[in-house]
Structures are given as structure tokens and as C-alpha cells.
C-alpha positions as CSV (number, residue, x, y, z in Angstrom):
1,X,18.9,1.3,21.5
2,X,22.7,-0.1,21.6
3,X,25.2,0.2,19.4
4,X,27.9,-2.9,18.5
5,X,31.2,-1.6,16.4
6,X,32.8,-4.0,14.3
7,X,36.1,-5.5,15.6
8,X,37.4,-4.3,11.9
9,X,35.2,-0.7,12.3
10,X,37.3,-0.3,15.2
11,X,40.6,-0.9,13.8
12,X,39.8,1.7,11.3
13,X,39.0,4.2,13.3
14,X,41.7,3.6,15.7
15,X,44.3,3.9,12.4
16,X,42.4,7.2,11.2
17,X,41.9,8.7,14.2
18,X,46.8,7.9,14.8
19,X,46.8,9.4,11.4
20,X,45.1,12.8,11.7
21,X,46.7,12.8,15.4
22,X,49.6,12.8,13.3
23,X,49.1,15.1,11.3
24,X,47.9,17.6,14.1
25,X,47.5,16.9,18.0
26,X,43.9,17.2,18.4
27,X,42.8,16.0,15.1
28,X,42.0,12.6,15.6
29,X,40.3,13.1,18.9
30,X,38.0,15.6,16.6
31,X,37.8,13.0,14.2
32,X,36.4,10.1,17.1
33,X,34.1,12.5,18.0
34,X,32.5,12.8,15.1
35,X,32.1,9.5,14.3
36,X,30.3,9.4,17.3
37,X,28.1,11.8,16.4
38,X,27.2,9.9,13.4
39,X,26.5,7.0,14.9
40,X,24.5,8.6,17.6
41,X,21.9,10.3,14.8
42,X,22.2,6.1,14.0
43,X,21.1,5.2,17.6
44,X,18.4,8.0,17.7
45,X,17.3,8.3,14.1
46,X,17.9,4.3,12.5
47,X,16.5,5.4,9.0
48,X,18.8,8.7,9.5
49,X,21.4,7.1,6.7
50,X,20.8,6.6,3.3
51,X,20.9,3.0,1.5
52,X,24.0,1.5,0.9
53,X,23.7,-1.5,0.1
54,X,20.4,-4.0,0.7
55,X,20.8,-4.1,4.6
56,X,23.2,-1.1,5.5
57,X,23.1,2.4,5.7
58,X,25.3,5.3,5.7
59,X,26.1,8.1,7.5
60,X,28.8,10.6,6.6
61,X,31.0,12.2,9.0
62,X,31.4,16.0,9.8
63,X,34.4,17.6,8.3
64,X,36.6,14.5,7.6
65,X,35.9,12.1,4.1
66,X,34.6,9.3,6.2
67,X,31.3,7.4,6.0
68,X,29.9,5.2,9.1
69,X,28.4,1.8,7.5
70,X,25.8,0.5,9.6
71,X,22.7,-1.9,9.8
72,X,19.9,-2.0,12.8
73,X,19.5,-5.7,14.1
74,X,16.8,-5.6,16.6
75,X,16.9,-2.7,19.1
76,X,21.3,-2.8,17.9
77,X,22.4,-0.5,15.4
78,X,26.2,-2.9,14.4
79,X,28.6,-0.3,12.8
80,X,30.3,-2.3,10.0
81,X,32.8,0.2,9.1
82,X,34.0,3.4,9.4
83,X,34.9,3.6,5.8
84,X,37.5,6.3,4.3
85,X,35.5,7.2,1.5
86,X,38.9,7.2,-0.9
87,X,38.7,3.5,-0.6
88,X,37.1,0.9,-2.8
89,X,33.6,0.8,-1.8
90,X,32.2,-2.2,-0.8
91,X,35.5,-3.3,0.4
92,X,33.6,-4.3,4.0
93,X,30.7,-6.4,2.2
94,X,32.3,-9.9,3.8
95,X,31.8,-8.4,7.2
96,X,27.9,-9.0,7.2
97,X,27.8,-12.8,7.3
């Protein structure tokens, strides 16, 4: 199984992972890695998230308040965000047309 991020998933993280750089060198590399982590349970373990809305699931990340937003297409898991919990959920909903 592949994975596909989100031109928009990938923004976020790059902005998340320049904040927590930051905030201390090292951080946002830690941070990267795991939201890797989370979506590589996604890539082994599909059903690993819980529901989060009626085609997406969710994986929390490690030690940082971030959720990875994802839905499996085929053999493709497409990460729709990498969503700072703190924010108004649902905010990446449009993404999935």
C-alpha cells in the first residue's frame, strides 16, 4: 500500500514542523517523524484510526496535539490533513471532492 499527502496536508505540516523548529532546533524534525509514524500504522493497519467523519479516519500523533486525517482509496491511504487539533474541526471537509 501507498500513501498520497494532500498538497494542503503538506503545507501544514511544513508550517508546524518551522514552528516547533522554532521553538527548539530539533523539534519539528521530531514532529515529521511522527507524523510519519502515524501514517505508517495508516499504510500497515487502514482501520488503525477511528471514524472521523463518513469516509476518513484519524490518527493522533505522538507527543504533539496533532491528528493525521486520512481515507484508503484502493490500495492508497490520501492523508487529507495533518490537522492541529486546536483548530476548528472539520475545517479540511472541502478537500475530499
Amino acid at each position: 500500500m501507498k500513501f498520497f499527502l494532500h498538497d494542503a496536508a503538506e503545507t501544514e505540516l511544513d508550517q508546524a514542523v518551522a514552528y516547533y523548529e522554532s521553538c527548539k532546533q530539533g523539534l519539528g524534525i521530531e514532529l515529521a517523524e511522527e507524523v510519519y509514524r502515524a501514517v505508517s500504522l495508516a499504510i500497515a493497519f487502514p482501520e488503525a484510526g477511528g471514524p472521523c467523519s463518513m469516509n476518513t479516519r484519524r490518527l493522533l500523533v505522538r507527543r504533539f496535539p496533532f491528528g493525521v486525517i486520512y481515507r484508503v482509496k484502493g490500495q492508497m491511504v490520501q492523508v487529507v490533513a495533518v490537522s492541529d487539533l486546536r483548530r476548528r474541526p472539520g475545517y479540511w471537509c472541502d478537500r475530499l471532492m
